[in-house]
C-alpha positions as a printed Julia matrix, in Angstrom:
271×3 Matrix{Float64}:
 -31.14   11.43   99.93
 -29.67    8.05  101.22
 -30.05    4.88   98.97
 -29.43    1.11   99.8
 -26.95   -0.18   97.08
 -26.81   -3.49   95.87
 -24.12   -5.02   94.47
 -26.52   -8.45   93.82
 -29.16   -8.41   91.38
 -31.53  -10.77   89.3
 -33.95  -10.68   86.72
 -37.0   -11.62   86.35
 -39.36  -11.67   83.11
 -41.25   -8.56   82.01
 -44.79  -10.51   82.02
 -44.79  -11.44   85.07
 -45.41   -8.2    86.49
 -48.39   -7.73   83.97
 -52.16   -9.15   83.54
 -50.75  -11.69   80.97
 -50.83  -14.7    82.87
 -54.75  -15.1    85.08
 -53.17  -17.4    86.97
 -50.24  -17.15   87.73
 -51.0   -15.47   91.46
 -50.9   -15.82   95.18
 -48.39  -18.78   95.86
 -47.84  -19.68   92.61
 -46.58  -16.08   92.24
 -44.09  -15.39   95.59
 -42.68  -19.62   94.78
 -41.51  -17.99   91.0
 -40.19  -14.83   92.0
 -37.92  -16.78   94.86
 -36.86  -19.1    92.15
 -35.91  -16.46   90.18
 -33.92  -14.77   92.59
 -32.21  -17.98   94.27
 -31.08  -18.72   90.24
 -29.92  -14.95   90.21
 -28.4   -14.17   86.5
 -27.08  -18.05   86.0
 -27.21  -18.74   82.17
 -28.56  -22.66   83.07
 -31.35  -20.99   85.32
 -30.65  -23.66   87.9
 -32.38  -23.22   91.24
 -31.61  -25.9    93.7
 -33.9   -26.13   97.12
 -35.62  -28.26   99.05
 -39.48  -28.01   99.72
 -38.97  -27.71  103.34
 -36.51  -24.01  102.26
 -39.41  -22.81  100.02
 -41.77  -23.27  102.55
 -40.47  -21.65  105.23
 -38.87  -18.68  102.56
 -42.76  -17.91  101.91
 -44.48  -19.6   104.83
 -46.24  -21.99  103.34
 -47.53  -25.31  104.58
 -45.33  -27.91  102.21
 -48.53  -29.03  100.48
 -49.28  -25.23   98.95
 -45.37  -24.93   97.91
 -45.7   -28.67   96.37
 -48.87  -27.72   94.58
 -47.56  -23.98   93.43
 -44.76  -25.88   92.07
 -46.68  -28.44   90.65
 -48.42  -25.91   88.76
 -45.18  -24.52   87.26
 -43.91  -27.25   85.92
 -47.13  -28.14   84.12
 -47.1   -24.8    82.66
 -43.83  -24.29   81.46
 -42.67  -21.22   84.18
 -40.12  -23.69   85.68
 -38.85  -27.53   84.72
 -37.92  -30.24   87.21
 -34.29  -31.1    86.26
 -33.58  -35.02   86.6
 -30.17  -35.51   87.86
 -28.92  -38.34   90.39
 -29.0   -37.3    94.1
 -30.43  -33.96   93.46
 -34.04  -34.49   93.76
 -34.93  -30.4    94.18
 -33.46  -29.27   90.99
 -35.06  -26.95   89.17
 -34.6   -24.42   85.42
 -36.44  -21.38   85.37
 -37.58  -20.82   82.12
 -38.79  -18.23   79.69
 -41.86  -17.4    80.35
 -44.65  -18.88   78.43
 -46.66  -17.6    75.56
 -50.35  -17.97   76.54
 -53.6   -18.29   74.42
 -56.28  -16.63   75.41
 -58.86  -17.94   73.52
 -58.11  -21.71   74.51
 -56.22  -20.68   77.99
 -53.0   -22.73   77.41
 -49.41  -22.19   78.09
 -46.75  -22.77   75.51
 -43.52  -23.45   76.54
 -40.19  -20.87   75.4
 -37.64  -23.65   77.06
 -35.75  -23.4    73.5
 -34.96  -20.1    74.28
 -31.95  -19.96   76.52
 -32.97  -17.9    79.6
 -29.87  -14.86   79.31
 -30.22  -11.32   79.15
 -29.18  -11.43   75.19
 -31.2   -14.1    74.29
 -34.58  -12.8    76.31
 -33.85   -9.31   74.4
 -33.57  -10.67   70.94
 -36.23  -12.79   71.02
 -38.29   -9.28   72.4
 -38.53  -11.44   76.07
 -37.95   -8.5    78.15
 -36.56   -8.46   81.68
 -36.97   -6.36   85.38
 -33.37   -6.17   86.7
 -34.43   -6.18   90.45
 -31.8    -5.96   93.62
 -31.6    -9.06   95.62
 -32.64   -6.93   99.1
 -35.82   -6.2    97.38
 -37.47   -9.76   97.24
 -36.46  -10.7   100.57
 -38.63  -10.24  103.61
 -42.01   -9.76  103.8
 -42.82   -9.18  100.19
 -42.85  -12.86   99.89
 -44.11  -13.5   103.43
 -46.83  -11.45  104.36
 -49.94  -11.69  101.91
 -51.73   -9.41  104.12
 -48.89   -6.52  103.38
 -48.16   -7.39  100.27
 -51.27   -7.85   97.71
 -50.45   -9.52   94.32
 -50.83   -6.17   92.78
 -48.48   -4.29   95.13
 -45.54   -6.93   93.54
 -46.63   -5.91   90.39
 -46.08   -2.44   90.34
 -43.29   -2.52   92.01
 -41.5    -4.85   89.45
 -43.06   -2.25   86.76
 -41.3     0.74   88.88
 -38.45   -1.12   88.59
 -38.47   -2.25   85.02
 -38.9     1.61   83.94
 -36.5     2.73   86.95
 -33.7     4.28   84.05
 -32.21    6.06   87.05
 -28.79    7.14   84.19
 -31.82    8.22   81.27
 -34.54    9.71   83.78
 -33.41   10.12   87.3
 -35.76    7.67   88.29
 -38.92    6.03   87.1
 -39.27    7.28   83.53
 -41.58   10.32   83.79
 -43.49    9.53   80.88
 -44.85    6.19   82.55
 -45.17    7.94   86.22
 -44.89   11.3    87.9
 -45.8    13.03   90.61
 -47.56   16.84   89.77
 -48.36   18.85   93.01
 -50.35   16.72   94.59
 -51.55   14.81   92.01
 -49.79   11.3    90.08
 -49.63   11.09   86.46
 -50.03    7.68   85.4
 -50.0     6.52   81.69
 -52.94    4.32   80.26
 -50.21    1.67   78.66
 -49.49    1.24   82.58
 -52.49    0.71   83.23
 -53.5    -1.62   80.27
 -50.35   -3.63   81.05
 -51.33   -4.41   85.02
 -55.03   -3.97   83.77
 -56.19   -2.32   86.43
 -57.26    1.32   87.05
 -54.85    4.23   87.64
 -56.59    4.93   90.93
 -55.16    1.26   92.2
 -51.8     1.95   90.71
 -51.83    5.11   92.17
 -52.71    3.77   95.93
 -49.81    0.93   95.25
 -47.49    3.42   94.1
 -48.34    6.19   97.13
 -48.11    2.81   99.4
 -44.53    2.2    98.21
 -43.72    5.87   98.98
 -44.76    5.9   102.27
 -43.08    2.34  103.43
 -39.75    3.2   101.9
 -39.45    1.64   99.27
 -39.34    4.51   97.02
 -38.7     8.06   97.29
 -39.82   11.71   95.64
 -37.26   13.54   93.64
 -37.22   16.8    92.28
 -34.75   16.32   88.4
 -34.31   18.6    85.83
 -34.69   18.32   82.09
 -32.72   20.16   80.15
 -33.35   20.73   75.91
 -30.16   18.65   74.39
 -29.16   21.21   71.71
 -26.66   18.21   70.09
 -29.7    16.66   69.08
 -32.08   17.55   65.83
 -34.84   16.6    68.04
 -34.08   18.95   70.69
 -35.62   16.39   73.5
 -35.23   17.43   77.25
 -33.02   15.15   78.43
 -32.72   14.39   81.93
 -29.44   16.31   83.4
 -29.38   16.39   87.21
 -31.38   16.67   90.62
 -32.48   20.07   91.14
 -30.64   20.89   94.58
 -27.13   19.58   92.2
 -28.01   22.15   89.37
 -28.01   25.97   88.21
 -31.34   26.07   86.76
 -31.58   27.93   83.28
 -34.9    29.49   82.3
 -35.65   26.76   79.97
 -35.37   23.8    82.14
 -37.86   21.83   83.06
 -38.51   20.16   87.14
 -40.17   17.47   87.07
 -41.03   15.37   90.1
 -40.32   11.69   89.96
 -40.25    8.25   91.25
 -36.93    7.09   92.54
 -36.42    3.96   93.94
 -34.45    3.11   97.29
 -32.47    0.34   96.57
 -30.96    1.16   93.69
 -27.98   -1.4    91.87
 -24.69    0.26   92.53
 -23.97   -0.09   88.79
 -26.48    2.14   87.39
 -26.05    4.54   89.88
 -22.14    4.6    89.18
 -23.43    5.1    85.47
 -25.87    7.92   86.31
 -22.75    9.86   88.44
 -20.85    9.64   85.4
 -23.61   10.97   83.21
 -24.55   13.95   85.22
 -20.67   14.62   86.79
 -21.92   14.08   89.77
 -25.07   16.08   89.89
 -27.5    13.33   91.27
 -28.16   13.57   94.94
 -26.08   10.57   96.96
């Protein structure tokens, strides 16, 4: 197997890729997620482009990127920073808490937007390679359906490539010819496993992702005796106990946790 490596990645909020936030779609969407990934992992969130660069980033007429952006200001996704001679300035925020019942957003800009501070206030994030939100994702809305971006930031967020291999098995897998999806992946993009399962075998087949046969092993240093996952099956002497599972691995991969998941296996994870 060959994998793009990227040594440039960003994060992005766990809700967005979920059925959260009803409207938070179609440009409104693609004009957050290039925020996000123009800000990168920048404690102050600060995203600085014009309307004319968003535009033509997501080919949009400047009217839909003013509106989108508009929109995400008044609901507390992003905030318009007022600072002399820098006019596009913009914070991406914590994402919003959102009532249901009376359909508002409530803003989380207390909450400094870092990796420590989103995890200990239980704000979640999708570590996603740079290469993977450029291109078409964000261009082509005939390619790329709002769902499509959703489950591929939820591949991603469960992509513990070190832990699993891949896309934890126990949210994903393939068997024979069949896909094993879990219902709290479903509730979470709230939508059926047969669309998650067409986005997913989508993915596959434009090369985004790839099959890979692992092997889980029972960890006898632990009282639970959990199979753990220890190695690709073409890198390993199977014993009779072990376990091959087929998973989801994605293609562009950040060279860090693959460095990690070398280290973990010695090696035994196909390069």
């Amino acid at each position: 197997m060959s994998y793009q490596l990227s040594t440039n990645t960003f994060f992005v909020d766990r809700t967005i890729f979920t059925n959260i936030y009803p409207d938070l779609k179609g440009n409104r969407l693609r004009v957050y997620l290039l925020m996000c990934r123009v800000t990168g992992a920048k404690q102050n969130g600060a995203c600085f482009m014009g309307i004319n660069t968003i535009a033509k980033e997501i080919n949009l007429t400047e009217y839909h990127t003013r509106s989108a952006i508009d929109w995400l200001c008044n609901n507390y996704f992003i905030q318009k920073v007022k600072r002399p001679y820098q006019s596009n300035l913009y914070r991406v925020l914590v994402t919003p808490d959102y009532d249901h019942v009376k359909k508002k957003y409530h803003s989380n800009e207390s909450i400094t937007r870092t990796r420590f501070n989103m995890k200990d206030s239980l704000n979640a994030y999708v570590e996603l390679p740079i290469e993977v939100m450029k291109g078409s994702i964000l261009r082509d809305k005939s390619m790329w359906s709002d769902r499509k971006i959703k489950v591929l930031g939820q591949l991603y967020l469960y992509h513990w490539i070190d832990e699993n291999g891949g896309v934890d098995p126990q949210a994903v897998h393939l068997d024979n010819n069949s896909m094993y999806i879990s219902d709290l992946l479903s509730d979470t993009l709230g939508c059926s496993k047969n669309d998650i399962e067409r986005s997913v075998r989508w993915l596959l087949k434009e090369g985004f992702a790839t099959e890979a046969k692992v092997v889980y092993r029972i960890n006898n240093n632990s009282i639970y005796k959990e199979n753990q996952y220890v190695g690709d099956v073409n890198k390993i002497n199977l014993l009779p106990t072990d376990k091959v599972i087929k998973i989801i691995r994605m293609n562009i991969i950040p060279s860090l946790k693959l460095q990690n998941a070398i280290a973990r296996t010695g090696g035994k994870i196909a390069q």
